[in-house]
Residue frames as qw, qx, qy, qz and C-alpha x, y, z in Angstrom:
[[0.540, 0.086, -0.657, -0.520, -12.34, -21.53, -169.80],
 [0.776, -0.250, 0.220, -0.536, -15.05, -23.54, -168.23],
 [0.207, -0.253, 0.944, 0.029, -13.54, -27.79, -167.41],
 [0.662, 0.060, -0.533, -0.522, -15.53, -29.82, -169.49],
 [0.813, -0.216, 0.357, -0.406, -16.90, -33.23, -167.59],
 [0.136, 0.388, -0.902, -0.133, -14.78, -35.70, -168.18],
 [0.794, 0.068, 0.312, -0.517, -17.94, -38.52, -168.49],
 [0.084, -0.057, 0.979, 0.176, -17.57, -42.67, -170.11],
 [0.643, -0.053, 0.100, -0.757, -21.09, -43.56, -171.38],
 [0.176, -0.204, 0.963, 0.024, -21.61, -47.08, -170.64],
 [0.735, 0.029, -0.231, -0.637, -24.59, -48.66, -172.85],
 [0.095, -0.071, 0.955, -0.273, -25.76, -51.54, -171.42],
 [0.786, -0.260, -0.249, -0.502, -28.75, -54.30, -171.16],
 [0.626, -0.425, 0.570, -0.319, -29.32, -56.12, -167.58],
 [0.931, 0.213, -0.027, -0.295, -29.68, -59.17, -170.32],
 [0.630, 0.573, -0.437, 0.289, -25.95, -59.31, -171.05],
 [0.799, -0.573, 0.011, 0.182, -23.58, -61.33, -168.91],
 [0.800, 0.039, -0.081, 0.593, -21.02, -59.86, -170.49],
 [0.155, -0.747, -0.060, -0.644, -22.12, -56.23, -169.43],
 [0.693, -0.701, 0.043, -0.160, -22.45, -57.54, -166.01],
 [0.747, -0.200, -0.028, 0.634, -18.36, -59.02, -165.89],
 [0.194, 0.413, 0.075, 0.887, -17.64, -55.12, -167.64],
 [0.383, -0.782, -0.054, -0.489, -19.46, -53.22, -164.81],
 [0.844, -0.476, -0.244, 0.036, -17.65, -54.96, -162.25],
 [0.554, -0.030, 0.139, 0.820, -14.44, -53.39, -163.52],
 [0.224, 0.681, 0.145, 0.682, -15.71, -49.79, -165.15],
 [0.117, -0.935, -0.089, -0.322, -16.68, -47.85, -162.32],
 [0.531, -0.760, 0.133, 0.352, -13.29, -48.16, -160.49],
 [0.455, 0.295, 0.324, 0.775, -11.38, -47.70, -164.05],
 [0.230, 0.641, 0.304, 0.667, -13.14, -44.58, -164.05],
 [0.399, -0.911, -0.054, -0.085, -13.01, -43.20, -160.84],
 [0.744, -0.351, 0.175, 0.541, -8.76, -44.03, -161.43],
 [0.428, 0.289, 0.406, 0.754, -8.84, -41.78, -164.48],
 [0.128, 0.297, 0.130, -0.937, -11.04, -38.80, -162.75],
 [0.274, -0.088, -0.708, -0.644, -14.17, -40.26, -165.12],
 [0.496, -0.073, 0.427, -0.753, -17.41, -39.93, -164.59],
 [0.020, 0.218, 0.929, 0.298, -19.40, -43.30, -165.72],
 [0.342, 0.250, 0.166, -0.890, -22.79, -42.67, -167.11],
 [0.302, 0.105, 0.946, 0.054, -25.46, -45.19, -167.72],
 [0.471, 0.393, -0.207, -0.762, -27.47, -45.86, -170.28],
 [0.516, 0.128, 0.729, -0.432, -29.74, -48.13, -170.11],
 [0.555, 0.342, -0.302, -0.696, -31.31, -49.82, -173.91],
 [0.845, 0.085, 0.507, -0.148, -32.59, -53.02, -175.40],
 [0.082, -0.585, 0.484, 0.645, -30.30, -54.69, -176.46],
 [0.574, 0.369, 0.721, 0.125, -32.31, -57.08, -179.16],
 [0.378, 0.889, 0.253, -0.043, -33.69, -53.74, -180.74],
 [0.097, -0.834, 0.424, 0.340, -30.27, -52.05, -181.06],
 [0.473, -0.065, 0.791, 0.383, -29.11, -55.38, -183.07],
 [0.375, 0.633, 0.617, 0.280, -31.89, -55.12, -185.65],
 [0.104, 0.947, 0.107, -0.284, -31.58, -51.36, -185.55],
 [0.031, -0.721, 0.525, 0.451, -28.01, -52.09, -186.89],
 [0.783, 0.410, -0.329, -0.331, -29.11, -54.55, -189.14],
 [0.146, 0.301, -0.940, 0.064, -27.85, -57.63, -186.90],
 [0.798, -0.123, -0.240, -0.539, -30.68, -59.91, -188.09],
 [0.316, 0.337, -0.863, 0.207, -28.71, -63.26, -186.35],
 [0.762, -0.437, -0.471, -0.078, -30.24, -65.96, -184.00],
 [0.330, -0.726, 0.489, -0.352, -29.23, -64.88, -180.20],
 [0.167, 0.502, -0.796, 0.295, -26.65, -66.54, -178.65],
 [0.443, -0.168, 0.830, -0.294, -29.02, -69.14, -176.62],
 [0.902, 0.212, 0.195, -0.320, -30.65, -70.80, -179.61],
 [0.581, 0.508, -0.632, 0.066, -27.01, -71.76, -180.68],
 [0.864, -0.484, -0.031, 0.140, -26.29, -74.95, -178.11],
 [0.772, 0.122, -0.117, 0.613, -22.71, -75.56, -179.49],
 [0.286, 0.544, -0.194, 0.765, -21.80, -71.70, -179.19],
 [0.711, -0.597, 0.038, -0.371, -24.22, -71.22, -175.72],
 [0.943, -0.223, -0.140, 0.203, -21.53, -73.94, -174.27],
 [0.547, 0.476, 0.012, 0.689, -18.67, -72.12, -175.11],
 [0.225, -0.675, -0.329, -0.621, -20.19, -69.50, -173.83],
 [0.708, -0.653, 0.060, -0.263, -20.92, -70.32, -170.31],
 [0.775, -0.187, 0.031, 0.603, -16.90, -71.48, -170.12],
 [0.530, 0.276, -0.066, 0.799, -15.97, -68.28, -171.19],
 [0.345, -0.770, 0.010, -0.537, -18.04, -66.19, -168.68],
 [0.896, -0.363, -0.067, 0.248, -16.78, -68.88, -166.09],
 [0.707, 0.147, -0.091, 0.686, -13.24, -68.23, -167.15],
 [0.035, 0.626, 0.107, 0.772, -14.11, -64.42, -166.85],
 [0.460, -0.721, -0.035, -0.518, -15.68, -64.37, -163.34],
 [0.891, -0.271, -0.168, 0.322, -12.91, -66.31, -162.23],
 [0.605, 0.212, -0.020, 0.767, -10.54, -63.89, -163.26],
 [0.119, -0.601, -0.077, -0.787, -12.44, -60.98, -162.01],
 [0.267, -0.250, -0.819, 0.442, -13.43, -63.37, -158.35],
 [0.459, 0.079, 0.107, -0.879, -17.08, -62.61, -159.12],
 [0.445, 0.229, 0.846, -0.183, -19.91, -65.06, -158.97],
 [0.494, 0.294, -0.351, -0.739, -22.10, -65.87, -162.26],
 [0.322, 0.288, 0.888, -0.160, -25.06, -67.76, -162.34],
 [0.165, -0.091, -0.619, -0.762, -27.45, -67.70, -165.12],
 [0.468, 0.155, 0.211, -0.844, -30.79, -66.12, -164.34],
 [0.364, 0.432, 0.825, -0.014, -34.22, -68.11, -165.40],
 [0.337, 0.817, 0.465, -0.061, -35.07, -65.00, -167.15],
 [0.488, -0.139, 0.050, 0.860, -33.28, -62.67, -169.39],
 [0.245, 0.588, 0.319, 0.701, -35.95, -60.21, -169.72],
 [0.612, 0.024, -0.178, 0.771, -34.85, -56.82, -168.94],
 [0.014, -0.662, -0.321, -0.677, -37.10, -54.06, -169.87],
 [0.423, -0.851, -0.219, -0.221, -38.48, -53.33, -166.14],
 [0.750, -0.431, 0.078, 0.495, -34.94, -53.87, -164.17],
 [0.588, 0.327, 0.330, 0.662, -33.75, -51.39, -167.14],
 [0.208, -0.767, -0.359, -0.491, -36.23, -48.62, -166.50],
 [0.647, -0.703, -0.153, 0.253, -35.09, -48.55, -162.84],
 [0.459, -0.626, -0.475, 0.415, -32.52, -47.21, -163.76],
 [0.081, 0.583, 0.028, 0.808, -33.71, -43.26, -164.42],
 [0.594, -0.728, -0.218, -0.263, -35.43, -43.62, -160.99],
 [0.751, -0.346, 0.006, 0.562, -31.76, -44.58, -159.53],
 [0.373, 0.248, -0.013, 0.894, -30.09, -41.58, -161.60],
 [0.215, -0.766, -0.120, -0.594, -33.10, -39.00, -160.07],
 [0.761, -0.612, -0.207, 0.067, -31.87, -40.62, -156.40],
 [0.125, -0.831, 0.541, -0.041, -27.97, -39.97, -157.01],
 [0.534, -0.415, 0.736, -0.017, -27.44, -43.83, -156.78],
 [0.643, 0.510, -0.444, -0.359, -26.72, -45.44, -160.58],
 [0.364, 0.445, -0.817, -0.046, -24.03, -47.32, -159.87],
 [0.244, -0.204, 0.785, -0.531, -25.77, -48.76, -156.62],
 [0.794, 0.244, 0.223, -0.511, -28.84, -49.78, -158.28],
 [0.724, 0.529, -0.411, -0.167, -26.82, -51.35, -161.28],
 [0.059, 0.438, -0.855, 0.272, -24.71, -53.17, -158.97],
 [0.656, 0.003, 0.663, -0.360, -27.67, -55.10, -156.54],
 [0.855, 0.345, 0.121, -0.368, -29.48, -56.13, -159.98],
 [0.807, 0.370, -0.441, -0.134, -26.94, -57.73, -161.48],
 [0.217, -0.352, 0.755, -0.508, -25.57, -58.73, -157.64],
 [0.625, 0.132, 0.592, -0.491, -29.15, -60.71, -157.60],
 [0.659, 0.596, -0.254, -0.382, -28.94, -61.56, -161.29],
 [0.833, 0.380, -0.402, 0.010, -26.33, -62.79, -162.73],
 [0.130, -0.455, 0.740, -0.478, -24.37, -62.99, -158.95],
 [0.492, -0.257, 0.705, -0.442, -27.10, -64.94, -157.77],
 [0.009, 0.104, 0.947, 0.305, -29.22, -66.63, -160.63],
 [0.337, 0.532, 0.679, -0.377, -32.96, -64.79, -159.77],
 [0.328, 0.641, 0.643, 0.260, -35.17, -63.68, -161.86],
 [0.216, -0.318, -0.220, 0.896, -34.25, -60.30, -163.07],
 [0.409, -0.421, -0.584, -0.561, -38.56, -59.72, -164.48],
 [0.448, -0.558, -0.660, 0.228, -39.62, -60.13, -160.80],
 [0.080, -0.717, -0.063, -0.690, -41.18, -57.44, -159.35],
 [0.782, -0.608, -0.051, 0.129, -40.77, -59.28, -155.79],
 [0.753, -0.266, -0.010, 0.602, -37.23, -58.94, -156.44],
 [0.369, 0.507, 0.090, 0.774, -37.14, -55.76, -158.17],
 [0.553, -0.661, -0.335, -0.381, -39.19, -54.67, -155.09],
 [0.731, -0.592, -0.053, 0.335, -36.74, -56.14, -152.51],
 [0.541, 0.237, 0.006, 0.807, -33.83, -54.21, -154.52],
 [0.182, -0.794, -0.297, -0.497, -35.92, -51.11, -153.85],
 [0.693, -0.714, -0.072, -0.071, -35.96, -51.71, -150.23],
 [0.796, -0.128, 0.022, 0.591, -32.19, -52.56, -149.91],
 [0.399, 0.273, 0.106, 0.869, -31.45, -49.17, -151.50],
 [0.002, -0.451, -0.425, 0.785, -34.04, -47.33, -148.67],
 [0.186, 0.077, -0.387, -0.900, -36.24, -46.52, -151.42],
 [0.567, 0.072, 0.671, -0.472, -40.20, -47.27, -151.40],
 [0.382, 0.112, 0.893, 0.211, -40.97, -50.37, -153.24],
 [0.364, 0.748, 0.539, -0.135, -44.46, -49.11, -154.65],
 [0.057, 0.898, -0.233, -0.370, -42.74, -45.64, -155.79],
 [0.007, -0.654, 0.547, 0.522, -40.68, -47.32, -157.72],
 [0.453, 0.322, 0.800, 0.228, -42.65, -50.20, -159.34],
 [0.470, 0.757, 0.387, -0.237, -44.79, -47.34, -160.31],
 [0.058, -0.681, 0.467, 0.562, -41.87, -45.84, -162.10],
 [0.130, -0.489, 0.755, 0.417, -41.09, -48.24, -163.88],
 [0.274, 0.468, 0.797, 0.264, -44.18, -49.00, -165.74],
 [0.157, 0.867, 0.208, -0.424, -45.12, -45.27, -165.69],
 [0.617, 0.756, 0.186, 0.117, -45.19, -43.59, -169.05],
 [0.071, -0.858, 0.507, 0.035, -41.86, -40.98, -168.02],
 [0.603, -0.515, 0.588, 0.158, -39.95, -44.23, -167.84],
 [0.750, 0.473, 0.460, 0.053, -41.29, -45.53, -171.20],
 [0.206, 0.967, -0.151, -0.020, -39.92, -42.03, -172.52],
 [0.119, -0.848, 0.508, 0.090, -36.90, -41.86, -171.11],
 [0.688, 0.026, 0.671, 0.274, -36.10, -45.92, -172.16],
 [0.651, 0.732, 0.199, -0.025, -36.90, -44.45, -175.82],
 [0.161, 0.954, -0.252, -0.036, -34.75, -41.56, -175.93],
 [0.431, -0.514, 0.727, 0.146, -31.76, -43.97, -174.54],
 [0.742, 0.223, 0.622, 0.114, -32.29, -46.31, -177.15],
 [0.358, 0.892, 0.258, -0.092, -32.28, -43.22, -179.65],
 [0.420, -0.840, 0.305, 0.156, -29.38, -42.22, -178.38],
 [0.755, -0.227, 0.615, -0.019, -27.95, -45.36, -179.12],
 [0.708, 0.547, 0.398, 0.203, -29.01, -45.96, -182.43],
 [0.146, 0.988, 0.055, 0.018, -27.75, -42.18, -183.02],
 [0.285, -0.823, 0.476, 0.124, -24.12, -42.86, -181.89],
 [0.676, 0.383, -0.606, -0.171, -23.87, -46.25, -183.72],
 [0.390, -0.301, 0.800, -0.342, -24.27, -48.37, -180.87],
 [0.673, 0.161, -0.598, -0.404, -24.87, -51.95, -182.17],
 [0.736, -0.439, -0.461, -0.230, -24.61, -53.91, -178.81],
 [0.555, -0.759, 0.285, -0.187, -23.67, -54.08, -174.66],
 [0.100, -0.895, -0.258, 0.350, -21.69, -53.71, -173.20],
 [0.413, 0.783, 0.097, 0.456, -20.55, -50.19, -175.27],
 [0.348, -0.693, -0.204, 0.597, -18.05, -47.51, -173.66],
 [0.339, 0.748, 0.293, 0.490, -18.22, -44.20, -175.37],
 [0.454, -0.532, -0.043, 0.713, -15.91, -41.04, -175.06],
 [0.443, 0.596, -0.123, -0.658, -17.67, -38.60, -177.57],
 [0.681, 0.475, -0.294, -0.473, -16.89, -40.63, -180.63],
 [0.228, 0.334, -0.915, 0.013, -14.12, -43.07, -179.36],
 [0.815, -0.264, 0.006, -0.515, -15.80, -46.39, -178.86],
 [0.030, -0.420, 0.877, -0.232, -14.68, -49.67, -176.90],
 [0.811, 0.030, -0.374, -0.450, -16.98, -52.89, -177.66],
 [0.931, -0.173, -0.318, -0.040, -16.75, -55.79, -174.54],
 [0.748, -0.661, 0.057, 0.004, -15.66, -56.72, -171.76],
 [0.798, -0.253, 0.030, 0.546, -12.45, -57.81, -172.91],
 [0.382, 0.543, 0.057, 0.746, -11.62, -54.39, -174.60],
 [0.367, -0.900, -0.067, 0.225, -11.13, -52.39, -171.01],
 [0.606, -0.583, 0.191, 0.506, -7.89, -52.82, -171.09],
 [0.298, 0.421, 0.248, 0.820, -7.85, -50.50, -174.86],
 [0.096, -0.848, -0.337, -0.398, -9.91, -48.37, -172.81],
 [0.292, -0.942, -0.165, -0.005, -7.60, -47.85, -170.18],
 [0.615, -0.046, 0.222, 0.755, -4.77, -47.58, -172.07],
 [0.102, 0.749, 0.208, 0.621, -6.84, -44.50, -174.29],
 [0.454, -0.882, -0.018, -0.122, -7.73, -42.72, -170.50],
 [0.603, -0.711, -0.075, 0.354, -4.04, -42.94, -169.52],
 [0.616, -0.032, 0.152, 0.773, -2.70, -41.62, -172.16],
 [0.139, -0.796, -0.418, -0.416, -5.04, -38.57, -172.05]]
């Protein structure tokens, strides 16, 4: 009998800082459990309204937005990662990058710099200067991959992920999926790698 792929899909938006403390942890959880991680890239505003979560976002609430930025603190302390809040939280083109990073071989490496230069550093993750210098850092050519990511294939493939999404009952980031079993935020690794060790 053929071995099935033993694969985590991780839904995610570059927008979420609490996607970016959960990536810092997934891909060695899954490379301790024999698991591939697989990204999957969506937006995550549209995935809220797609599940009917009509709600103001989390920065037009001040009182909760405070909160907030003490419990991502508290989080990137415990994880001894840096988090600095970007000037911009839109995602769409830093998203798109990355099917051009899964045709190179290098997901996790792209998903790492941007939110390394994101929420690590505090730029702008909408710049195409910076989305440009990520390029370069990862030996890829800058132009080749702006065009990507405004080129119609990327538009596509951002749909279908979003489709996906909607299709599996994803409702927001960051998401692990294991065919049906799902695991909702950062703080809920540690149900996820209780499920993978007892597997």
């Amino acid at each position: 009998m053929e071995q099935r792929t033993k694969v985590i899909d991780f839904f995610f938006d570059f927008m979420s800082p609490f996607a970016y403390l959960a990536h810092s942890q997934l891909p060695e959880l899954a490379r301790k459990h024999g698991y591939e991680l697989r990204y999957r890239p969506i937006d995550l505003p549209a995935a809220k309204l797609a599940a009917g979560n009509t709600g103001p976002p989390n920065v037009s609430m001040p009182i909760k937005l405070r909160y907030l930025r003490k419990d991502l603190d508290r989080w990137a302390e415990r994880y001894k990662i840096p988090i600095s809040f970007p000037p911009s939280l839109k995602s769409e083109l830093a998203n798109k990058g990355v099917f051009f990073a899964e045709a190179k071989g290098q997901y996790e490496d792209y998903v790492r710099h941007v939110w390394s230069h994101s929420w690590g550093e505090g730029q702008d993750m909408s710049s195409e200067e910076l989305l440009a210098e990520i390029a370069s850092e990862l030996r890829w050519e800058p132009d080749a991959f702006l065009a990507h990511v405004h080129s119609e294939e990327a538009e596509d493939a951002y749909r279908l992920s979003n489709e996906e999404a909607h299709s599996r009952g994803v409702f927001g980031v960051p998401i692990m999926m294991i065919g049906e079993e799902m695991w909702w935020g950062n703080d809920r690794l540690f149900f996820l790698d209780e499920y993978l060790s007892s597997q």
